[in-house]
VEXDREN-2710 file (C-alpha; in Angstrom, 1 decimal):
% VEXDREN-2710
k/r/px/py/pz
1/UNK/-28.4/-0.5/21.3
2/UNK/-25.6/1.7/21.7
3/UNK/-23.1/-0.5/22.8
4/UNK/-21.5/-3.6/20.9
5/UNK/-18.4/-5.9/21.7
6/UNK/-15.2/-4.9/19.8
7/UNK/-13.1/-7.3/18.8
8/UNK/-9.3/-5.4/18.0
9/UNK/-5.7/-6.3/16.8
10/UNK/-3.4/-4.6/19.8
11/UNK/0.6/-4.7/19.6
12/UNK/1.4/-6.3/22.5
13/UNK/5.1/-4.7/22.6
14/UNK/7.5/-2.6/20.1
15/UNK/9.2/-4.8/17.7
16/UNK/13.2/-4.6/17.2
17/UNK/13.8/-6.6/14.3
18/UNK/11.6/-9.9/12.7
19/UNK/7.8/-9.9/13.9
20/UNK/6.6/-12.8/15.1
21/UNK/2.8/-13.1/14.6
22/UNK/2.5/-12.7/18.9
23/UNK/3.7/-9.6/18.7
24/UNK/-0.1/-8.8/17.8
25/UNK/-2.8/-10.5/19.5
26/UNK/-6.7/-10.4/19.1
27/UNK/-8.8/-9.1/22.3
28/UNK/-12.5/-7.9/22.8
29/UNK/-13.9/-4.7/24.4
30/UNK/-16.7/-2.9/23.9
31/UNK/-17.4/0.4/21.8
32/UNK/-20.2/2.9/21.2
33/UNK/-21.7/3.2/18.0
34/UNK/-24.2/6.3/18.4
35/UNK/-22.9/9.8/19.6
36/UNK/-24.7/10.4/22.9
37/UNK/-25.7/14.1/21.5
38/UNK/-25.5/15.4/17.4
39/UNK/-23.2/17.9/16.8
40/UNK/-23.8/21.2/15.9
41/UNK/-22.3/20.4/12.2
42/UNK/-23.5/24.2/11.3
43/UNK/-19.9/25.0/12.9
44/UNK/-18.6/24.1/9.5
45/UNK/-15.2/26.1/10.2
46/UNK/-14.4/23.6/13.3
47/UNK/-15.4/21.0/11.2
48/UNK/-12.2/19.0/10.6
49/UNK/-12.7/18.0/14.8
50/UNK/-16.1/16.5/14.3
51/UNK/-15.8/12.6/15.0
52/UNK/-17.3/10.0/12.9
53/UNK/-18.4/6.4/13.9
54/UNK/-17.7/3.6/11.4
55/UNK/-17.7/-0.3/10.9
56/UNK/-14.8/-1.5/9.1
57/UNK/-15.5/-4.3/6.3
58/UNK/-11.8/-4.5/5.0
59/UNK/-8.8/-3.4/6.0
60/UNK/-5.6/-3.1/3.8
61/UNK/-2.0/-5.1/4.9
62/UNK/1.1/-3.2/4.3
63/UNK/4.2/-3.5/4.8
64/UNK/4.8/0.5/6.0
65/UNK/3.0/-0.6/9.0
66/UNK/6.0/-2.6/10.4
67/UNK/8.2/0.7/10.5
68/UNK/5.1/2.1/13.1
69/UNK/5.7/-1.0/15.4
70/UNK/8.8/0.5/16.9
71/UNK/9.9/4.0/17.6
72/UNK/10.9/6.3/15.0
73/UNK/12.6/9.1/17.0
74/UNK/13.1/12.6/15.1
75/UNK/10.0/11.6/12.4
76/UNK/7.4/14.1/13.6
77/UNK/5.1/13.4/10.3
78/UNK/5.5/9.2/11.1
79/UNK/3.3/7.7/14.1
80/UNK/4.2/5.2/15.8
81/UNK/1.8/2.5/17.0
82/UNK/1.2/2.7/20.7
83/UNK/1.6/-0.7/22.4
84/UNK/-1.7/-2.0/24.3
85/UNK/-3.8/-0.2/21.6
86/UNK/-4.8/-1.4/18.6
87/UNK/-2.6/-0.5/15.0
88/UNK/-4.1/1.5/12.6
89/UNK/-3.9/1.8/8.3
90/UNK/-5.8/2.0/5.7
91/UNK/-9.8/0.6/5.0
92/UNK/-12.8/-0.2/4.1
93/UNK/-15.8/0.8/6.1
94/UNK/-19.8/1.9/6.6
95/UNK/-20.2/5.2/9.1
96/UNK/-22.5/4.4/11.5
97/UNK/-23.4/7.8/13.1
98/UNK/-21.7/10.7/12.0
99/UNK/-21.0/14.3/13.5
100/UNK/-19.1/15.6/10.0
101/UNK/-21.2/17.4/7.6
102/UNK/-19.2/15.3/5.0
103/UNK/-20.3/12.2/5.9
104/UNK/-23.7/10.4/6.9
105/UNK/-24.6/7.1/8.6
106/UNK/-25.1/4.5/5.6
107/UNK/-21.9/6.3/3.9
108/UNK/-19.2/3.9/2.5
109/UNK/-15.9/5.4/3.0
110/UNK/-12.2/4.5/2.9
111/UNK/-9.3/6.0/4.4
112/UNK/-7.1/6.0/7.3
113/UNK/-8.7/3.6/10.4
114/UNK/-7.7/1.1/13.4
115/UNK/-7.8/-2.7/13.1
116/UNK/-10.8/-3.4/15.1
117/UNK/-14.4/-4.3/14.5
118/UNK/-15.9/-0.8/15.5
119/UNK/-13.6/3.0/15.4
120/UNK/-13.9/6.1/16.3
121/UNK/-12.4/8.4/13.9
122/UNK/-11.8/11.9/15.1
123/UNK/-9.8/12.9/11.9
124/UNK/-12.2/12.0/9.2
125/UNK/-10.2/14.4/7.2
126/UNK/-8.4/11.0/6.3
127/UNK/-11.3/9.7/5.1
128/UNK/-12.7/9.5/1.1
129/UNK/-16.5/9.0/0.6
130/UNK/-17.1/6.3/-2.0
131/UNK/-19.8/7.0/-4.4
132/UNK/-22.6/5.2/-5.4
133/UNK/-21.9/5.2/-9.0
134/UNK/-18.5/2.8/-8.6
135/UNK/-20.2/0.0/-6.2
136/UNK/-20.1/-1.9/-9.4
137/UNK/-16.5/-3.3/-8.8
138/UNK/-16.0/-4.9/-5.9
139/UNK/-15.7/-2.9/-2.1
140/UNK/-12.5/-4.6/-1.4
141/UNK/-11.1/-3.0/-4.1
142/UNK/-11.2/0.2/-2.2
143/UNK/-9.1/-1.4/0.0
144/UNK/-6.4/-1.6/-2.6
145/UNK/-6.2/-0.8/-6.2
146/UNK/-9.3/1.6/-5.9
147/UNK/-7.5/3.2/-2.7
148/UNK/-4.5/4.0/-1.1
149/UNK/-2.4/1.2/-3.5
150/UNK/-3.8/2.2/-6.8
151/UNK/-3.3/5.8/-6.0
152/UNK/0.3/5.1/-5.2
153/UNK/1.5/2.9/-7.8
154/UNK/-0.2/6.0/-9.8
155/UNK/1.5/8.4/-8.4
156/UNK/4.9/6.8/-7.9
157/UNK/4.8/6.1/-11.9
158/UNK/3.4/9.0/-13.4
159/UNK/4.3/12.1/-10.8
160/UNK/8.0/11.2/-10.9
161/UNK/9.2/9.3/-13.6
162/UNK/6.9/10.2/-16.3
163/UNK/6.8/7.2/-18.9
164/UNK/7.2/7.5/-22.4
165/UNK/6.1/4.5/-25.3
166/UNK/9.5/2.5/-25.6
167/UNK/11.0/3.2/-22.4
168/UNK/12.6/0.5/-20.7
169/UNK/11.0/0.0/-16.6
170/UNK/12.2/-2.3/-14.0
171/UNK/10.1/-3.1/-10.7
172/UNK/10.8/-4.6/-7.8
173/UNK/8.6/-7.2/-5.6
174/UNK/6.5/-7.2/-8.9
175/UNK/3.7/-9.5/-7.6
176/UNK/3.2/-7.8/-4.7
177/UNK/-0.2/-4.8/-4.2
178/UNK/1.9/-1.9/-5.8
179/UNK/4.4/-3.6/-8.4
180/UNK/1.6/-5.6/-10.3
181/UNK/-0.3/-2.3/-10.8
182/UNK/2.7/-0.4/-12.2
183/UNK/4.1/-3.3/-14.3
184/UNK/0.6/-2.9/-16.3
185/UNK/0.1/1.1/-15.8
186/UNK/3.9/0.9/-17.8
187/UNK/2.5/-1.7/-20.3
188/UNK/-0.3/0.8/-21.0
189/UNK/2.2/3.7/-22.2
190/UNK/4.0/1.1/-24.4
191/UNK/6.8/0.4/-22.4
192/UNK/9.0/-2.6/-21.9
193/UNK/8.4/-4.4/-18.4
194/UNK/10.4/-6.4/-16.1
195/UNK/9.7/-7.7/-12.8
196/UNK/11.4/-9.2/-9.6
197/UNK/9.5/-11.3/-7.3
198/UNK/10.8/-14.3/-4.9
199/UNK/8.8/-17.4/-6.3
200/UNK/8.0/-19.3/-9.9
201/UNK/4.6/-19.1/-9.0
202/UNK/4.8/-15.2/-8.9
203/UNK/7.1/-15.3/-11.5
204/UNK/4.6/-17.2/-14.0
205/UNK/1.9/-14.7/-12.7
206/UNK/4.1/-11.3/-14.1
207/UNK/4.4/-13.1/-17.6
208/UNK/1.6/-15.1/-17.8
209/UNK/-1.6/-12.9/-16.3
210/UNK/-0.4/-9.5/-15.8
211/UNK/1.1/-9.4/-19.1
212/UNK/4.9/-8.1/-17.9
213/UNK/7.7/-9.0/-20.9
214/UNK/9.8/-10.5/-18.5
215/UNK/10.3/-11.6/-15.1
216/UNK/12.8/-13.1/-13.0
217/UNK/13.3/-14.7/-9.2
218/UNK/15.9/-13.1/-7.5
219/UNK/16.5/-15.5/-5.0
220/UNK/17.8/-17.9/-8.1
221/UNK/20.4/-15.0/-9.0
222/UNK/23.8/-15.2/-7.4
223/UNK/24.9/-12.0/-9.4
224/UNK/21.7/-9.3/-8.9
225/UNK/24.0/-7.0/-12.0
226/UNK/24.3/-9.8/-14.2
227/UNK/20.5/-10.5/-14.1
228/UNK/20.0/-7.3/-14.6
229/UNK/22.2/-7.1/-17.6
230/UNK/20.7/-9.5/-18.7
231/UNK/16.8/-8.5/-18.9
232/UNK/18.5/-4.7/-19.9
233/UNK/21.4/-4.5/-22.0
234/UNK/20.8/-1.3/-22.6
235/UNK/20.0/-0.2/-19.3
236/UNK/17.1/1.0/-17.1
237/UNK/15.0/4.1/-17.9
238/UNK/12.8/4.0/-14.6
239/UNK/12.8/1.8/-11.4
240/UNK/10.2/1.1/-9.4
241/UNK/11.8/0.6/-6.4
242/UNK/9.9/-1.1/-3.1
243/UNK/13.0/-3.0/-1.9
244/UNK/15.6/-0.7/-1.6
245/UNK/19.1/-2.9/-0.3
246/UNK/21.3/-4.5/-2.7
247/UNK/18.7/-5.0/-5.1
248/UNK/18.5/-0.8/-5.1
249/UNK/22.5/-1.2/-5.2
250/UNK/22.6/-3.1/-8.4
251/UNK/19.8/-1.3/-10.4
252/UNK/22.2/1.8/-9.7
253/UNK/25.0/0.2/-12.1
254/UNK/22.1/-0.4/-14.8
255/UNK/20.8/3.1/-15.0
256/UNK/20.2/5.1/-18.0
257/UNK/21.4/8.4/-18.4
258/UNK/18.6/10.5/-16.9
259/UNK/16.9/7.5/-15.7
260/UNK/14.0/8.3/-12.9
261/UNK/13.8/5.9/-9.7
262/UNK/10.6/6.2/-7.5
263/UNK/11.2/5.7/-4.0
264/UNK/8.3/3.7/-3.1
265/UNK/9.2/1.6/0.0
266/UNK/12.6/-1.1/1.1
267/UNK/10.8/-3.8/2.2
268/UNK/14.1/-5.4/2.6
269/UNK/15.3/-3.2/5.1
270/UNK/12.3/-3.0/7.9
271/UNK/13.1/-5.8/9.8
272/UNK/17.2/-5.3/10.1
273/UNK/18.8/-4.0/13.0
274/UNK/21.8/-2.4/11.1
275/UNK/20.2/-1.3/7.4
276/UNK/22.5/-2.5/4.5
277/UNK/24.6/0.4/2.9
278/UNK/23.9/1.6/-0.8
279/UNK/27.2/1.4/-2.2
280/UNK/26.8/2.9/-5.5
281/UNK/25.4/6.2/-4.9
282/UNK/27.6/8.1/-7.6
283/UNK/25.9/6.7/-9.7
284/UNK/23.2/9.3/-9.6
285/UNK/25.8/11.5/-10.3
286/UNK/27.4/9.5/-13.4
287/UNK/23.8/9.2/-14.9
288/UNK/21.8/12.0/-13.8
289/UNK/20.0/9.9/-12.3
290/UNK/16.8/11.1/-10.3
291/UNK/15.6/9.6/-6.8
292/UNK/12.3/11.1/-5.7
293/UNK/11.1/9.4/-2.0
294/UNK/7.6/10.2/-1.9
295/UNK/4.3/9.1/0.2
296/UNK/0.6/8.6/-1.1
297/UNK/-0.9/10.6/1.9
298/UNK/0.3/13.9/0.0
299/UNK/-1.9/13.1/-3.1
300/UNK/-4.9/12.5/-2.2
301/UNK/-6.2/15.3/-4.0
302/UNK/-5.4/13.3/-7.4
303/UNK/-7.6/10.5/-6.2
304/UNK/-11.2/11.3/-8.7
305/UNK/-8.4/12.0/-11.4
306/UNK/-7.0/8.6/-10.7
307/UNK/-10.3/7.0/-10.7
308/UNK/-11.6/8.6/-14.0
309/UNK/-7.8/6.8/-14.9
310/UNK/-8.4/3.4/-13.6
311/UNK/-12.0/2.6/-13.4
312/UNK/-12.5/2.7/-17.3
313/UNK/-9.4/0.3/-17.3
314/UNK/-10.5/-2.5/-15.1
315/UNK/-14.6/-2.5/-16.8
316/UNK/-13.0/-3.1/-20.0
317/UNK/-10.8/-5.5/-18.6
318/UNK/-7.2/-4.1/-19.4
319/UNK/-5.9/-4.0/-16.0
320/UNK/-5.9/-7.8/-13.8
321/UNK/-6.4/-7.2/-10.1
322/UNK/-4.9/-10.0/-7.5
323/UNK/-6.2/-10.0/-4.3
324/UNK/-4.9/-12.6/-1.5
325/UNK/-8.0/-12.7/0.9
326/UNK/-8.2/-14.0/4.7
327/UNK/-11.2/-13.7/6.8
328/UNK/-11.1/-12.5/10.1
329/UNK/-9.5/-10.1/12.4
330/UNK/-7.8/-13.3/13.6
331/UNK/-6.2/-14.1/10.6
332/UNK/-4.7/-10.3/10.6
333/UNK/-1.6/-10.9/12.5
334/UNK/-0.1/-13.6/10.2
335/UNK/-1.8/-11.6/7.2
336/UNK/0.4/-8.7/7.9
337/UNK/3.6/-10.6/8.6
338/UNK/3.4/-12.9/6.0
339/UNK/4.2/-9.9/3.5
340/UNK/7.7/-10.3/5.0
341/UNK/7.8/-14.1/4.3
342/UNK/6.8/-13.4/0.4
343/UNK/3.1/-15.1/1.6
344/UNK/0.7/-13.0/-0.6
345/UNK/0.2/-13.4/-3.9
346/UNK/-0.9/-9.6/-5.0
347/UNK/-2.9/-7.5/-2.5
348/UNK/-3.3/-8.6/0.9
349/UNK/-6.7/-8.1/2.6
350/UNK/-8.3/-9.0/5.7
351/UNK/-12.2/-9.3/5.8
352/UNK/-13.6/-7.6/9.5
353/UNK/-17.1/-8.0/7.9
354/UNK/-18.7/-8.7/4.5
355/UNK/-22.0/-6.1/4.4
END
């Protein structure tokens, strides 16, 4: 049987400011999961236009994917979602039928795919083969700390601000997928860590499990410098930031000379209308400070160095991985906006199907 019912998360319209869990909704077609006729894969030079058929098993939430739920005009290398189809990011998933020369039905793979039961991928480019020799963690993992959020927090630590043993690191919505990863990559080098997150519970979890030096909640903090000050009297050598805003504003006073910032994402800005002003800008002047913006899809070339990094890691037990886990691609809406609420607890996955 070459047809199946697909069940699919669709954006019902484009989103202006908070998301409301309607703005997705849940709805079943159908899909094909066998190409009609095979390829001719000898065409290896046209190869990159071969399609491949997969079933996704997990798919990743984050919170990039708000910014594709309303247009983003002048932003060629940004997509925005299409309302009445389903949203796409990152996942797990099996191919099915393949006409890539890469790939071949039974593959596991993860990479860039829509939220439904069933896709056709005709970019499979976007797509990383997992091997057989690394099923011995966990498949969800590749929807995070083995895939596109382990890769980033990787990337966003060591590619631009280059850790050394005693430096002093700050990050931002710490508990969350990336933070908790880069909190322990810096504990690794020797650093000292501190982390912001919006709870105790999340707060106990940076000190208490994923070893962090300190931690503080930042909605207890009338004065975001002062706390600051406090944690780092003798200022910050690297921020991690992925809330931009005033929080962004205040690490700017607390910067060390040559201090490196990584640009990671400003979760506190996607769902404002008018985006809150960075008032202390000269800073990076003052300091020689660097700010480096960057996004993961340029790097995946350094993933198989990053998993000879990180796989040795978590078998020996020196990096903790939290997942928060829903089943369901009816759980997915409130998955997704709940990162905006402080919901999760660590990485936020949804479950499509457990094979």
């Amino acid at each position: 049987m070459t047809e199946v019912k697909n069940k699919q998360v669709i954006l019902r319209n484009y989103v202006i400011t908070i998301p409301k869990d309607s703005d997705l909704y849940v709805t079943s077609t159908t899909a094909t999961i066998k190409f009609k006729l095979p390829a001719d894969t000898s065409a290896t030079s046209n190869s990159k236009e071969l399609a491949v058929i997969v079933k996704n098993l997990y798919l990743s939430c984050d919170p990039y994917q708000r910014l594709f739920m309303e247009k983003i005009p002048g932003l060629s290398h940004f997509k925005s979602y299409t309302p009445g189809s389903p949203i796409f990011g990152y996942g797990v998933a099996k191919v099915l039928d393949s006409q890539h020369p890469d790939f071949k039905a039974g593959d596991l793979v993860w990479g860039t795919t829509n939220w439904e039961q069933f896709s056709l991928i005709t970019t499979p480019k976007n797509l990383i083969k997992i091997e057989l020799s690394d099923t011995d963690v966990p498949l969800s993992y590749y929807a995070g700390i083995l895939g596109i959020t382990g890769l980033t927090s990787y990337v966003g630590l060591y590619e631009y601000c280059f850790p050394k043993e005693g430096e002093r690191v700050f990050i931002s919505a710490a508990a969350g997928a990336v933070g908790q990863l880069v909190g322990q990559f810096a504990k690794l080098m020797g650093c000292y860590v501190v982390g912001s997150a919006g709870t105790k519970e999340k707060v106990d979890l940076l000190k208490n499990k994923l070893g962090f030096d300190e931690a503080f909640n930042y909605k207890e903090e009338n004065d975001l410098d002062v706390a600051l000050k406090r944690y780092f009297p003798e200022g910050i050598d690297i921020y991690f930031d992925n809330v931009g805003g005033k929080m962004l504003d205040a690490v700017l006073l607390n910067m060390r000379v040559h201090g490196r910032i990584a640009g990671c994402g400003m979760i506190s800005q996607y769902n404002l209308d008018q985006p809150e002003g960075v008032t202390n800008l000269m800073h990076l002047i003052y300091k020689r400070v660097r700010y480096h913006g960057f996004t993961v899809r340029e790097y995946y070339h350094l993933h198989p160095k990053f998993l000879d990094f990180i796989l040795p890691h978590i078998r020996q037990g020196k990096i903790v991985y939290v997942q928060d886990i829903v089943e369901g691609l009816e759980s997915a809406p409130a998955a997704l906006f709940g990162l905006f609420k402080g919901h999760n607890i660590g990485k936020q996955v949804v479950v499509v199907d457990h094979e």
